[in-house]
C-alpha positions as CSV (number, residue, x, y, z in Angstrom):
1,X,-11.2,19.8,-2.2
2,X,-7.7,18.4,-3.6
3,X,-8.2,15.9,-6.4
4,X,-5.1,13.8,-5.0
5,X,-3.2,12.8,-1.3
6,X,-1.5,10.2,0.5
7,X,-2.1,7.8,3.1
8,X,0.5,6.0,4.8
9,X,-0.5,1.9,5.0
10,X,1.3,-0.4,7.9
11,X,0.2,-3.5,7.3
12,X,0.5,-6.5,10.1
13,X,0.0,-10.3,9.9
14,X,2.0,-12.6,7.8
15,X,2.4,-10.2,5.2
16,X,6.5,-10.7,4.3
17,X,7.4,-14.0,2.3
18,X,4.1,-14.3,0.4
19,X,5.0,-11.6,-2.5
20,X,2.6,-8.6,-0.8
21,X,4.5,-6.1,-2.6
22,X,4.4,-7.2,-5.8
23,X,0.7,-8.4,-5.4
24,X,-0.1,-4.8,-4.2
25,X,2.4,-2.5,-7.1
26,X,0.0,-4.8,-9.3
27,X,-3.0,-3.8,-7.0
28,X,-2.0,0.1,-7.4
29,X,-1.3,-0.2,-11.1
30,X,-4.9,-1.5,-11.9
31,X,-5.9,1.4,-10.1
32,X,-3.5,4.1,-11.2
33,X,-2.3,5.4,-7.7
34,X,1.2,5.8,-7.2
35,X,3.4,5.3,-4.4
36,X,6.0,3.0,-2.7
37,X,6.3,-0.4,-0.8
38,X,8.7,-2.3,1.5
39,X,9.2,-5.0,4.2
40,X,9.8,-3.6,7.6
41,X,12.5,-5.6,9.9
42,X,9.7,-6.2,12.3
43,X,7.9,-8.5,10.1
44,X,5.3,-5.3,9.1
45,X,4.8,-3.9,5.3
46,X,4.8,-0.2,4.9
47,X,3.4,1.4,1.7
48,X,2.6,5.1,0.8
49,X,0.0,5.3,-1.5
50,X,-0.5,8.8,-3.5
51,X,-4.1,9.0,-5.7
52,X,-8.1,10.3,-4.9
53,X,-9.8,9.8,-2.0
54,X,-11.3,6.7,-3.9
55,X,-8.1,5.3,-5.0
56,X,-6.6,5.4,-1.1
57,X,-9.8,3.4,-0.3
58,X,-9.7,1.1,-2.4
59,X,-5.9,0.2,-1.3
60,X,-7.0,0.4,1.9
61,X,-9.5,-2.5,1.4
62,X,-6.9,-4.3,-1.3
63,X,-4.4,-4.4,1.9
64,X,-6.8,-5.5,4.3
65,X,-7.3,-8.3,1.6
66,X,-3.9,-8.7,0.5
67,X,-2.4,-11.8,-2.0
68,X,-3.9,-15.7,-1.5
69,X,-1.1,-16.8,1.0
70,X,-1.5,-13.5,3.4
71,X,-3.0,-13.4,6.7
72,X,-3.8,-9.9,7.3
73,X,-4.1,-9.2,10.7
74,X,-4.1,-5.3,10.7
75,X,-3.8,-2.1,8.6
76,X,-2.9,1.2,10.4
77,X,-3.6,4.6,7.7
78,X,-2.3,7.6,8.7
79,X,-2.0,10.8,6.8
80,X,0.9,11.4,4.6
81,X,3.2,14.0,2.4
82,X,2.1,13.2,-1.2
83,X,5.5,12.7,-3.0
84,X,6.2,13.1,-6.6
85,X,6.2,9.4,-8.2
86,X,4.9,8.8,-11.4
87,X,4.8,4.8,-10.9
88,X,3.9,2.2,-7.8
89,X,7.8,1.2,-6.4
90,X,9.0,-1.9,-4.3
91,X,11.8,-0.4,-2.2
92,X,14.2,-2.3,-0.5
């Protein structure tokens, strides 16, 4: 069994304009996964998140939480390529 993978989060609601990203690169750095964020142009956040089963879960149920000022409305995981980051990034 692989001790790390990826998950690819899209994460719906009123999720841009409330600082999601920066709550959730704090969210991943508590739990050591690493990965990426960004606001889509459709109002969506995408993330990959790279770490053990039970860190992807636990970003799964951080994003379905999200900061104080979110409304999540939905959270679509899908497989992804691990990639090679050391740290939890906020792309543009």
């Amino acid at each position: 069994m692989p001790t790390s993978s990826a998950c690819r989060l899209l994460i719906s609601g009123r999720v841009q304009g409330v600082s999601f990203r920066y709550y959730m690169r704090e969210a991943a750095q508590k739990l050591g996964v690493s990965g990426w964020c960004r606001n889509l142009s459709d109002g969506r956040v995408e993330a990959l998140v790279c770490g053990s089963p039970e860190q992807l879960t636990a970003m799964q149920d951080w994003a379905w939480q999200g900061p104080p000022e979110a409304v999540v409305e939905q959270v679509d995981v899908s497989p992804a390529e691990e990639e090679k980051i050391t740290s939890f990034e906020i792309r543009q």
